[in-house]
N, C-alpha and C positions, 0 to 999 in steps of 0.2 A: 211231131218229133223231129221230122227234118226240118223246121224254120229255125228251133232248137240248136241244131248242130251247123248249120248254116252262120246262126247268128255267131257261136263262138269261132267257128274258122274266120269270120269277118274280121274277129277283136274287139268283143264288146268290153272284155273284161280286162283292155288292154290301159296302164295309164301312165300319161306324161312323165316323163325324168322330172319335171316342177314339180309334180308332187313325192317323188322318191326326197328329191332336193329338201323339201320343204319338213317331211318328217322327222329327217334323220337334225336337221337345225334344231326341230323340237326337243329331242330325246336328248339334246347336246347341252340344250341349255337348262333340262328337267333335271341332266344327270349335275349338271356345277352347282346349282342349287341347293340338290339333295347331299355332295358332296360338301358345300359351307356349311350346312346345317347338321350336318355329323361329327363334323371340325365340331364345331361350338355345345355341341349337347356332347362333346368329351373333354374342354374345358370348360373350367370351374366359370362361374358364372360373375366374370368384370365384364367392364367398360368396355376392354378390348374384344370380349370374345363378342360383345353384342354386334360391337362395331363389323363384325367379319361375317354376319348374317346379310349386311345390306351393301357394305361398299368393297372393292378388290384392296387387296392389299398393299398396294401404293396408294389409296388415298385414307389410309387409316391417321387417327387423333390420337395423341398421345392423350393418359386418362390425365384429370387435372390441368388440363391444357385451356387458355381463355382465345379460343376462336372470335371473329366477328364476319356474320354474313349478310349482303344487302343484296335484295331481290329489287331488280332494274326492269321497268316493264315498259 
């Protein structure tokens, strides 16, 4: 019982701000995510609302729009 209480007055259960850090990152980018995809399942289902699932909104396509893109390796 006393190594027990020992151990916890040590701080075993103590941990790094990197990981407070690292959580709260998670939850920030679970929350934008979840926020685009709420956007878009409450508009109607274009081009545009697809587009707002995967890219921000500065780099959205207008619909009907003739892009070209060349992948340089």
């Amino acid at each position: 019982m006393k190594d027990r209480d020992n151990a916890a007055i040590a701080g075993d259960g103590i941990q790094m701000p990197e990981v407070f850090v690292s959580n709260y990152m998670k939850q920030q980018r679970n929350f934008i995510k979840y926020r685009r995809q709420k956007k878009c399942i409450e508009k109607a289902e274009t081009g545009e609302a697809k587009q707002s699932l995967v890219l921000p909104k500065d780099q959205h396509v207008k619909v009907n729009t003739l892009i070209m893109a060349a992948r340089i390796k």
